[in-house]
C-alpha positions as CSV (number, residue, x, y, z in Angstrom):
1,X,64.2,-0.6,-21.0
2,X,61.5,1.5,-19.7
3,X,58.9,0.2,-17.1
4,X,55.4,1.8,-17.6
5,X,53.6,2.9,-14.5
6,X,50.0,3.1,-14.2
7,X,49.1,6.9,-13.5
8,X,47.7,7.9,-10.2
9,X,45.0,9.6,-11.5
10,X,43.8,6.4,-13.2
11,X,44.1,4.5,-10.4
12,X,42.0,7.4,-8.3
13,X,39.3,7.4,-10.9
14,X,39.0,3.4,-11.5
15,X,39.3,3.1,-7.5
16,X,36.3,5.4,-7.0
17,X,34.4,4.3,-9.5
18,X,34.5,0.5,-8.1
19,X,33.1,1.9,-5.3
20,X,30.2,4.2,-6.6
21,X,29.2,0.4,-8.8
22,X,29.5,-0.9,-5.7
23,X,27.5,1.1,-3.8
24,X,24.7,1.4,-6.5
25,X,24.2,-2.6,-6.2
26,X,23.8,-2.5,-2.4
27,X,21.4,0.4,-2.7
28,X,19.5,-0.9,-5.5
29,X,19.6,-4.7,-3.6
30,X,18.2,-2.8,-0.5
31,X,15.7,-0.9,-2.1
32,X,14.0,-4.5,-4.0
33,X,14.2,-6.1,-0.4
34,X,12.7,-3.2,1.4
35,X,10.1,-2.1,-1.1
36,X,7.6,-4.4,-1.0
37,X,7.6,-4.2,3.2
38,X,6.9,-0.7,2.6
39,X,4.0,-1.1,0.4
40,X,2.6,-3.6,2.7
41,X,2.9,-1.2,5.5
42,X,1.0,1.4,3.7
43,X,-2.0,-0.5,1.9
44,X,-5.5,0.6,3.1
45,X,-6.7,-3.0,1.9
46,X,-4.8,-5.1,4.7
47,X,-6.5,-2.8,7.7
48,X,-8.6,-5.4,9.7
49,X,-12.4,-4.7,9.4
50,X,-14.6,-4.0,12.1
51,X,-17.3,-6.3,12.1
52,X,-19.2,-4.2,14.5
53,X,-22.2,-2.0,13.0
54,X,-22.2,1.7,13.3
55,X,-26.3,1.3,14.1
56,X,-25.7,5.2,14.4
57,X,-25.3,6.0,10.9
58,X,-28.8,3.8,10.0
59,X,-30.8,6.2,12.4
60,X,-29.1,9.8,10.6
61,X,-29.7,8.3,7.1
62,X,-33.6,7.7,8.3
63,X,-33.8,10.7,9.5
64,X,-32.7,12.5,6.5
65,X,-35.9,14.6,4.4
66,X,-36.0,12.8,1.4
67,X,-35.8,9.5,3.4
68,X,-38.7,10.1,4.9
69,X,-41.1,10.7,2.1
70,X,-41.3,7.6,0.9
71,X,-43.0,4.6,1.6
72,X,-41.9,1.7,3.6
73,X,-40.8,-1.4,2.0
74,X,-43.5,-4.1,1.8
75,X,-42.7,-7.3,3.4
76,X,-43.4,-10.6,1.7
77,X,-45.0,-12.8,4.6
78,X,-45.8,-15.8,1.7
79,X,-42.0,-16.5,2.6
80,X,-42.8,-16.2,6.7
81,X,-46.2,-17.5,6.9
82,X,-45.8,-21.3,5.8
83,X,-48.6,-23.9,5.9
């Protein structure tokens, strides 16, 4: 009778590619878990606002030319002035 032994080289190659699968899974497990914290970390739309006015940037935008040229905004004192 003769015994059949698995090769070596088939054991090498199944051995190693147990582990590359293996190690796909975890990276691609680590990457879904991690992702998201990372695009959390680098949205512009979760800064926290100032609520502070810049009352600097009013007085340069009045002070432009083409600002200047025109007329002031009427005011509507029937809404202020009430009987």
């Amino acid at each position: 009778m003769k015994k059949t032994k698995i090769s070596f080289y088939f054991l090498f190659i199944a051995f190693f590619t147990f582990i590359t699968i293996f190690i796909v899974i975890v990276q691609k497990s680590y990457n879904n878990l991690m992702g998201p914290i990372k695009e959390v970390q680098k949205s512009n739309l979760l800064n926290p606002i100032n609520p502070n006015l810049d009352t600097s940037i009013i007085q340069q935008v009045e002070s432009r030319p083409e600002y200047s040229n025109q007329l002031p905004l009427p005011v509507n004192s029937s809404s202020s002035a009430q009987p």
